[in-house]
PAZA-609706 format. One line per 5 residues: number of its first residue (from 1); their letters; for each residue x, y, z of N, C-alpha, C. Coordinates in nm, 3 decimals, decimal comma. Layout:
BEGIN
NUM> a> X/Y/Z/X/Y/Z/X/Y/Z | ...
This chain:
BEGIN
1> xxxxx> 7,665/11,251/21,911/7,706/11,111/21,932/7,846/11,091/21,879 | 7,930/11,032/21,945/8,087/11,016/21,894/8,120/10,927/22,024 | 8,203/10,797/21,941/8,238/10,690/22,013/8,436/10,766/22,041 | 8,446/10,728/22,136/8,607/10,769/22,200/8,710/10,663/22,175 | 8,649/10,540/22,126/8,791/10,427/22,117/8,824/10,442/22,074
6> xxxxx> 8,765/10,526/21,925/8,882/10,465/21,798/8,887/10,642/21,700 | 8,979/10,669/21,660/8,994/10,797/21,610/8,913/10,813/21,456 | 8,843/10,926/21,371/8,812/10,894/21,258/8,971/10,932/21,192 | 9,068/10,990/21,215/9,211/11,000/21,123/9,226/10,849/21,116 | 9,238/10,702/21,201/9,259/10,584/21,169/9,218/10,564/21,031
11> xxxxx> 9,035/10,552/21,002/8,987/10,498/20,937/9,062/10,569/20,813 | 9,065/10,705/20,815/9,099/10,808/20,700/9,245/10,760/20,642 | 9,314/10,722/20,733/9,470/10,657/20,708/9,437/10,556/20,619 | 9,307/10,446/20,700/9,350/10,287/20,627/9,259/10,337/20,473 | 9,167/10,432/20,472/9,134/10,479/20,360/9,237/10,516/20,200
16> xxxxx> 9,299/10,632/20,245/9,459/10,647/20,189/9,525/10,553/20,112 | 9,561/10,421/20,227/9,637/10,386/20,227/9,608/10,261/20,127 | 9,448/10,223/20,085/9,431/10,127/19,969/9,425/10,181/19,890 | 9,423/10,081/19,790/9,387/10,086/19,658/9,276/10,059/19,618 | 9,187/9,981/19,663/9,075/9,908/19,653/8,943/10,005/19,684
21> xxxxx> 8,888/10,116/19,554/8,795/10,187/19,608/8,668/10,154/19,678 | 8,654/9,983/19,724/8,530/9,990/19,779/8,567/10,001/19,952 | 8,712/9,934/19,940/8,774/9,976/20,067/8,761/10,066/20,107 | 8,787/10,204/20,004/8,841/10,352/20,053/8,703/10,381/20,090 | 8,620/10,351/20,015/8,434/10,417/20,055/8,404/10,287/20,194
26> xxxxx> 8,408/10,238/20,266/8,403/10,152/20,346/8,517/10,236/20,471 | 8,600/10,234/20,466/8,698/10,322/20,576/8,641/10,448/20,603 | 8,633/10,535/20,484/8,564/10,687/20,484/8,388/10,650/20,581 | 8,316/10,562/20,511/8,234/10,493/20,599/8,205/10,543/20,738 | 8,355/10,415/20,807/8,339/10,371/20,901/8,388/10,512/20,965
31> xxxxx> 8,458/10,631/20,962/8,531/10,687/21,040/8,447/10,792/21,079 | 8,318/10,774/21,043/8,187/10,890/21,060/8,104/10,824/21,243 | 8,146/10,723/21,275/8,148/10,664/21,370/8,212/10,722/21,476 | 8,329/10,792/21,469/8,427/10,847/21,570/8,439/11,034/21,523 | 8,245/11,100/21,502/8,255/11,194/21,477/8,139/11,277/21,522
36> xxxxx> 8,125/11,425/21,568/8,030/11,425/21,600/7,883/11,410/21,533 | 7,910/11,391/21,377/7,783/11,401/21,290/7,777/11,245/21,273 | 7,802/11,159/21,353/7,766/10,998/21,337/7,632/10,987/21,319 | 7,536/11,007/21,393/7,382/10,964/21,346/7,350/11,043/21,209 | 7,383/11,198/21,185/7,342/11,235/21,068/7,392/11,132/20,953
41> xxxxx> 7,515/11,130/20,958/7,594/11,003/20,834/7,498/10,897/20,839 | 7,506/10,813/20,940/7,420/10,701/20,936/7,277/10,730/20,877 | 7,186/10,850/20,873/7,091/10,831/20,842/7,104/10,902/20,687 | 7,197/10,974/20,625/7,223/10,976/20,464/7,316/10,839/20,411 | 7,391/10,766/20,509/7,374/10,654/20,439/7,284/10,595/20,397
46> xxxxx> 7,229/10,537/20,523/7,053/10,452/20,529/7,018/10,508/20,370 | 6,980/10,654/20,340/6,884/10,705/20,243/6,945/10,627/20,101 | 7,045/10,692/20,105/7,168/10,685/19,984/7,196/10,559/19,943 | 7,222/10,445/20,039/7,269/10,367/20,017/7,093/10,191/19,924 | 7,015/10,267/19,985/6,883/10,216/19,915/6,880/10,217/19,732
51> xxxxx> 6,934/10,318/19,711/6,930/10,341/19,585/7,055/10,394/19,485 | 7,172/10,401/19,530/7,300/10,382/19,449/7,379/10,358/19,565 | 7,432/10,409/19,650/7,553/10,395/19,743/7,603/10,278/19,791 | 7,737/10,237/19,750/7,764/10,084/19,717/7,812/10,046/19,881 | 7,795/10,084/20,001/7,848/10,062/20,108/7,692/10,049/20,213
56> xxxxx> 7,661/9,942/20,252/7,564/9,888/20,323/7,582/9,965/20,479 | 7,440/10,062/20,506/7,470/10,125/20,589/7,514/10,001/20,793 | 7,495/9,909/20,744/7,511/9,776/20,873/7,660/9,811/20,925 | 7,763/9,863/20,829/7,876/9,867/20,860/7,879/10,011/20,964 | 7,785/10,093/20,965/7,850/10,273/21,047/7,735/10,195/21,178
61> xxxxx> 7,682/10,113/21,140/7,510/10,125/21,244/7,581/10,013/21,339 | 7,674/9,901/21,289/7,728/9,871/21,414/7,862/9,926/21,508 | 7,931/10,002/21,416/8,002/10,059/21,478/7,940/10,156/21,562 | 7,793/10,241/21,533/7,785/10,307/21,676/7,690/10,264/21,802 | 7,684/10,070/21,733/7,593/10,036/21,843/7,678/9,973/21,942
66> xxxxx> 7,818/9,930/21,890/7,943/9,925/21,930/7,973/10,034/22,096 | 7,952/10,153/22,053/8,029/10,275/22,075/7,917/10,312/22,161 | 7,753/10,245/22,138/7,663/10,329/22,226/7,551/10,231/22,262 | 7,570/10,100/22,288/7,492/9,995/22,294/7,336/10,043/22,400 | 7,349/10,150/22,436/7,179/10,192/22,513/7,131/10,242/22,420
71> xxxxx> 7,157/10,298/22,287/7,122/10,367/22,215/7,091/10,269/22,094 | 7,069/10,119/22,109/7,056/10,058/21,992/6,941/10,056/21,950 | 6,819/10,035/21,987/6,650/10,070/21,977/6,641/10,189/21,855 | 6,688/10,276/21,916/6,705/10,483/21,818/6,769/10,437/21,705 | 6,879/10,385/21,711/7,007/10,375/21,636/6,932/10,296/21,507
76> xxxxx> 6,888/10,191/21,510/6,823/10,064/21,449/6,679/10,139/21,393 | 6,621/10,264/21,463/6,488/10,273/21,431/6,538/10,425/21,344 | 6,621/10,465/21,304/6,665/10,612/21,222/6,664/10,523/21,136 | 6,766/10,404/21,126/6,837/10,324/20,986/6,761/10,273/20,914 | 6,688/10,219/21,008/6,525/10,166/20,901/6,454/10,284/20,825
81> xxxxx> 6,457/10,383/20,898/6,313/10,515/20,855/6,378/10,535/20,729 | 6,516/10,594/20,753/6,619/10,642/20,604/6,573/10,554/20,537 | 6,616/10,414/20,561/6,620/10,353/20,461/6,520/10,284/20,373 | 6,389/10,297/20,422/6,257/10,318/20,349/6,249/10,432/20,301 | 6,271/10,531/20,354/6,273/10,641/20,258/6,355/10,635/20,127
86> xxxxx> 6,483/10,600/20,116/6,553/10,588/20,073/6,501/10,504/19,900 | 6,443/10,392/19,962/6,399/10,264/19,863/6,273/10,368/19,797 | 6,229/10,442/19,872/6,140/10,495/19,778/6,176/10,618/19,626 | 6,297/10,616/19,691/6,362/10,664/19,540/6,438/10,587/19,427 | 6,452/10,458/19,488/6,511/10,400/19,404/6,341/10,321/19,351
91> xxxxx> 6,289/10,340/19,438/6,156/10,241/19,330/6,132/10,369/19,223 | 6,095/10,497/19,259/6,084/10,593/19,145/6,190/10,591/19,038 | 6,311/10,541/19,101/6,404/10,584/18,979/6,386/10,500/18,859 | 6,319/10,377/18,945/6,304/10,241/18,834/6,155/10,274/18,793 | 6,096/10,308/18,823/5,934/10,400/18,773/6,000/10,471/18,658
96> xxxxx> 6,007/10,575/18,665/6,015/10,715/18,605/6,148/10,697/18,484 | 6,275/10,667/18,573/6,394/10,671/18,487/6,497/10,528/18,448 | 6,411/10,453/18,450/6,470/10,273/18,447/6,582/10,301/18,339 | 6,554/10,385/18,210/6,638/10,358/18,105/6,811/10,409/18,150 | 6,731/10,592/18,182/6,859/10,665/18,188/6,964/10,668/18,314
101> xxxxx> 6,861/10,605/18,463/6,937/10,616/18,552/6,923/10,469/18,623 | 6,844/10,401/18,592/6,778/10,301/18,707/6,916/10,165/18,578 | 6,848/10,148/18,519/6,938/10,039/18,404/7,093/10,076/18,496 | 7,174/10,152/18,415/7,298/10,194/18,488/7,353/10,134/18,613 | 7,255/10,172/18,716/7,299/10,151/18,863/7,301/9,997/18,848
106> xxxxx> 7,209/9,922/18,812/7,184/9,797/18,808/7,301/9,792/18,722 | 7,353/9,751/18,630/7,432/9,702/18,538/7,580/9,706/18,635 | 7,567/9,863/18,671/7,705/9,895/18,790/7,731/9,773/18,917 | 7,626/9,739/18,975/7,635/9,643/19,058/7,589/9,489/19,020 | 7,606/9,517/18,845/7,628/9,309/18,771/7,486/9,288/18,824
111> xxxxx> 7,375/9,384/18,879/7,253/9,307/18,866/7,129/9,244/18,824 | 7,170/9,192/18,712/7,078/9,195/18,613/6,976/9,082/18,630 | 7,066/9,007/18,671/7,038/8,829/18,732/6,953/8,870/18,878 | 7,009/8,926/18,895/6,886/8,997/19,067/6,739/9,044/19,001 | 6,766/9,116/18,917/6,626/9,161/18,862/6,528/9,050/18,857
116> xxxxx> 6,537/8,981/18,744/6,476/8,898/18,718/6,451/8,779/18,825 | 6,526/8,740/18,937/6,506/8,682/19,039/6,396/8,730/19,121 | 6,404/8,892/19,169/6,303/8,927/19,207/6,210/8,973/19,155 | 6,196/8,933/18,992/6,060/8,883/18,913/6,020/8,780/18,969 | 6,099/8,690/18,944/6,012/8,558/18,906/5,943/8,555/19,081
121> xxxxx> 6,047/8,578/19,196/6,001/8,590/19,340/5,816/8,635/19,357 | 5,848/8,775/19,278/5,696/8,857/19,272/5,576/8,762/19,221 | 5,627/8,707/19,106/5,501/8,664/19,038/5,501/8,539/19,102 | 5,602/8,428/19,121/5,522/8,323/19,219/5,500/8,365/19,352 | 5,557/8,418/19,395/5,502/8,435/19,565/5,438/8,545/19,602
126> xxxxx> 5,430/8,701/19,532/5,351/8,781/19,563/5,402/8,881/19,670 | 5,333/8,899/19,771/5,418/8,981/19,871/5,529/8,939/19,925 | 5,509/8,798/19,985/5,620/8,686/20,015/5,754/8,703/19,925 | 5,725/8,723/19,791/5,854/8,714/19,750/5,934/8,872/19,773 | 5,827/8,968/19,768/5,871/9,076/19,804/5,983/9,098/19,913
131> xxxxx> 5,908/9,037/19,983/5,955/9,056/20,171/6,105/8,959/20,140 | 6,099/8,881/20,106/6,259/8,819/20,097/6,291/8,886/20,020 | 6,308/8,911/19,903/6,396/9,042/19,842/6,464/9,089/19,928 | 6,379/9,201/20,027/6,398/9,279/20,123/6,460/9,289/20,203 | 6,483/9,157/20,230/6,562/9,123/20,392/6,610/9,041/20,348
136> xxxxx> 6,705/8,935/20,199/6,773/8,882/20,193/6,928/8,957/20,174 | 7,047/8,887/20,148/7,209/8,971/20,096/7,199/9,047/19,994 | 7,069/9,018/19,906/7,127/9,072/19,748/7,059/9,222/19,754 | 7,171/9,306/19,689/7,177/9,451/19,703/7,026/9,545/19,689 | 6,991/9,580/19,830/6,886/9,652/19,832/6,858/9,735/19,719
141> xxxxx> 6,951/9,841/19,694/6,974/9,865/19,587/6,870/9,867/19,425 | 6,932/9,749/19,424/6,872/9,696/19,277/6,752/9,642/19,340 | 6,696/9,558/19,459/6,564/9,544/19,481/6,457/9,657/19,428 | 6,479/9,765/19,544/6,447/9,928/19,513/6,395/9,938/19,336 | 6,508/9,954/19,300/6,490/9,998/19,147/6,408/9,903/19,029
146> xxxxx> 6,427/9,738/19,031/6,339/9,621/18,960/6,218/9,653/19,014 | 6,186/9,704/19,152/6,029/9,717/19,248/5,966/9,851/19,082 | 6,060/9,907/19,128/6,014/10,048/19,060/5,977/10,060/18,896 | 6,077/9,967/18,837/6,075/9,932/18,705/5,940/9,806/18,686 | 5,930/9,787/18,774/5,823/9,622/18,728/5,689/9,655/18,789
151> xxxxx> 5,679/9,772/18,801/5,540/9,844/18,866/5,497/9,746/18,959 | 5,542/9,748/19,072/5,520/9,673/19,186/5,427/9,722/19,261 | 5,314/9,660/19,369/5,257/9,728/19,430/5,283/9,799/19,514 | 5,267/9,952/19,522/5,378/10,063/19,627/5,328/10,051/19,730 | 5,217/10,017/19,777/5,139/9,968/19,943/5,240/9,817/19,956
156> xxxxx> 5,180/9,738/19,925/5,325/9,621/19,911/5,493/9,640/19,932 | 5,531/9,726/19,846/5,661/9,754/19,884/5,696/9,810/19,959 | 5,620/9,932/19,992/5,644/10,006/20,125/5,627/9,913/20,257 | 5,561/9,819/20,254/5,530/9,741/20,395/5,657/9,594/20,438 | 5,683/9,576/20,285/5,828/9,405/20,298/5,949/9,520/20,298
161> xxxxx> 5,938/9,660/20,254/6,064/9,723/20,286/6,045/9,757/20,418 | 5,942/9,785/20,516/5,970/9,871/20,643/5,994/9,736/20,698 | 5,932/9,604/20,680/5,958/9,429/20,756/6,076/9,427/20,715 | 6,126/9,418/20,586/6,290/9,315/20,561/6,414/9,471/20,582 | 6,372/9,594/20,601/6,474/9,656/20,681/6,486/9,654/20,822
166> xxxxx> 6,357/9,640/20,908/6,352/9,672/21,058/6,404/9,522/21,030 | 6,399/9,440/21,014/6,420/9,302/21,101/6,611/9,262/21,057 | 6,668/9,342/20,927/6,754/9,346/20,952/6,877/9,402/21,059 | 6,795/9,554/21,069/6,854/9,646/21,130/6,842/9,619/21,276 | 6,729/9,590/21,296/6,704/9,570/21,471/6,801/9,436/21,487
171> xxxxx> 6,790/9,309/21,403/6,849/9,219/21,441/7,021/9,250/21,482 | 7,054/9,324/21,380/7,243/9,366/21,428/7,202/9,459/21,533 | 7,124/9,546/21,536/7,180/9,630/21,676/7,146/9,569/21,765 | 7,002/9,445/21,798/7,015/9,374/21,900/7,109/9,294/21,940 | 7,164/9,219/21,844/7,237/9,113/21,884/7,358/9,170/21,978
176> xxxxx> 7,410/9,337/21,846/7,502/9,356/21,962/7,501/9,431/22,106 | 7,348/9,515/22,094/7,310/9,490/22,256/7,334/9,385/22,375 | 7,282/9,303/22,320/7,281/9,172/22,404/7,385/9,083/22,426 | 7,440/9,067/22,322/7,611/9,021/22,357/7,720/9,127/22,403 | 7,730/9,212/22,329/7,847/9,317/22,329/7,973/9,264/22,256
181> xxxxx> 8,081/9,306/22,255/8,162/9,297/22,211/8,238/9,130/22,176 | 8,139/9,049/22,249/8,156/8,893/22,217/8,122/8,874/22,071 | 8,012/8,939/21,998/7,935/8,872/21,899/8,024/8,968/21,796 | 8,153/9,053/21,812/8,122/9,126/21,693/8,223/9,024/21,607 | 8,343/8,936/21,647/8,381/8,863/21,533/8,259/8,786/21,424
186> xxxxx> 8,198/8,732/21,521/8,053/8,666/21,425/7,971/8,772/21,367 | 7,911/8,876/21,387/7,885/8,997/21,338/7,956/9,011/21,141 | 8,120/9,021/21,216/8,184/9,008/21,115/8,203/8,932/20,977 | 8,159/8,786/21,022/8,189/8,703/20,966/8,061/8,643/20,890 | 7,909/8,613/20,990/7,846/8,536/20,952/7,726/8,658/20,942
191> xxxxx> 7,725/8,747/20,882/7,655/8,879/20,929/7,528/8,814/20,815 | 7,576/8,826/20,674/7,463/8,756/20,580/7,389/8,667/20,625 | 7,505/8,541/20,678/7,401/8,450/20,680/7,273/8,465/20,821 | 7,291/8,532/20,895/7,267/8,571/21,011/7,103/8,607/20,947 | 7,103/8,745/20,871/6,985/8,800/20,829/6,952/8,688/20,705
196> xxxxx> 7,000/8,621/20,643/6,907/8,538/20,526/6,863/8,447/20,654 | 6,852/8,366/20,741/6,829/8,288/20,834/6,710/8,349/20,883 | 6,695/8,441/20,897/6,610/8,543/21,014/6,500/8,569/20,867 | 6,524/8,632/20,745/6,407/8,617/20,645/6,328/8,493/20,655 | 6,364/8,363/20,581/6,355/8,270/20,538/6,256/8,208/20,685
201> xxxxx> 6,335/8,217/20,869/6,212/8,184/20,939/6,048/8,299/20,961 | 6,081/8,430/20,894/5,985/8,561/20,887/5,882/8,504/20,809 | 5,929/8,484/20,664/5,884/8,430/20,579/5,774/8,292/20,609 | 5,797/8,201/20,659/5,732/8,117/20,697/5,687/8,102/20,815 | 5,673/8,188/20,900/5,561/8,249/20,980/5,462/8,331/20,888
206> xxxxx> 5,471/8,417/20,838/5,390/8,444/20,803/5,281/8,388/20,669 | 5,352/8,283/20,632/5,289/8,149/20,536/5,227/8,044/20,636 | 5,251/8,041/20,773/5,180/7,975/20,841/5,064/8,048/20,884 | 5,077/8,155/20,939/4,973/8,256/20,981/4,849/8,274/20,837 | 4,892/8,231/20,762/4,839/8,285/20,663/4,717/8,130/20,600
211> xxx> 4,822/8,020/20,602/4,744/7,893/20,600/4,682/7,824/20,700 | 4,700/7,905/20,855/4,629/7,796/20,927/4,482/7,911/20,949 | 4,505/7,959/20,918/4,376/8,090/20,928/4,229/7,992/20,887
């Protein structure tokens, strides 16, 4: 798979050429898009990026839904698999190694205030709060690792991570199926609010399903 518009030396240039290392890991990123190992990247992002890797794999997964819009279904259904896989090491890391490795990562990405959010989420809402975790902005990441550290239920987490990743992931590669190249300024712009919108109505479907029973 390798998209032809755009060269990976570009990205590697605008890489270079900052200063700003989340930039440089964001360019390096994106330029795996215009290569032939694009789906492999995308799916060691997906893994990687669950449990330390500070670059959200949404950024390579639309560039090759961009570059291969028949291929968005596959594309959307690798990014999810990785990336449950992925969360399942960061829930162990917060299991097993919270002090020496799991603490760290969290502290690295200022999330300390996330933790405890997706405490208090767990204990009033239960799976519900799980599932927004999951599929809200705040860094999968540290979700992963508080799951792991706060002995969360692993049937539970495994199920609001495969919901709040597929419904992220499918939602960007659909949208840009279906629009194409119209939606990617908004893509760009309103991408968060896009998926917190899409939790928050998940979420209360399934609080309706659940109370009108």
């Amino acid at each position: 798979m390798k998209c032809h518009d755009t060269l990976p030396q570009d990205d590697l240039a605008r890489a270079r050429a900052t200063r700003n290392p989340l930039r440089k890991l964001y360019y390096w990123t994106l330029h795996w898009a215009a290569t032939p190992y694009a789906l492999p990247a995308l799916i060691i992002l997906s893994f990687a990026e669950s449990s330390f890797f500070p670059v959200p794999p949404d950024v390579l997964l639309i560039a090759l839904c961009f570059c291969n819009p028949r291929r968005w279904l596959s594309l959307a259904l690798w990014c999810t698999a990785a990336s449950v896989v992925g969360g399942l090491l960061g829930y162990f890391i917060g299991w097993g190694l919270w002090e020496t490795v799991g603490l760290p990562i969290v502290r690295m990405y200022h999330g300390e205030a996330v933790v405890e959010m997706v405490k208090a989420w767990y204990e009033n809402f239960g799976f519900f709060g799980v599932l927004i975790a999951a599929v809200t902005p705040i860094p999968y990441k540290v979700f992963t690792i508080a799951s792991g550290m706060m002995r969360f239920d692993l049937a539970q987490f495994v199920l609001a991570s495969v919901l709040g990743r597929a419904m992220r992931f499918f939602l960007v590669a659909g949208l840009i199926r279906m629009f194409g190249a119209r939606i990617k300024p908004f893509m760009e712009r309103h991408f968060e609010l896009a998926a917190t919108a899409l939790a928050v109505l998940a979420v209360l479907g399934f609080a309706a399903i659940k109370y009108l029973k």
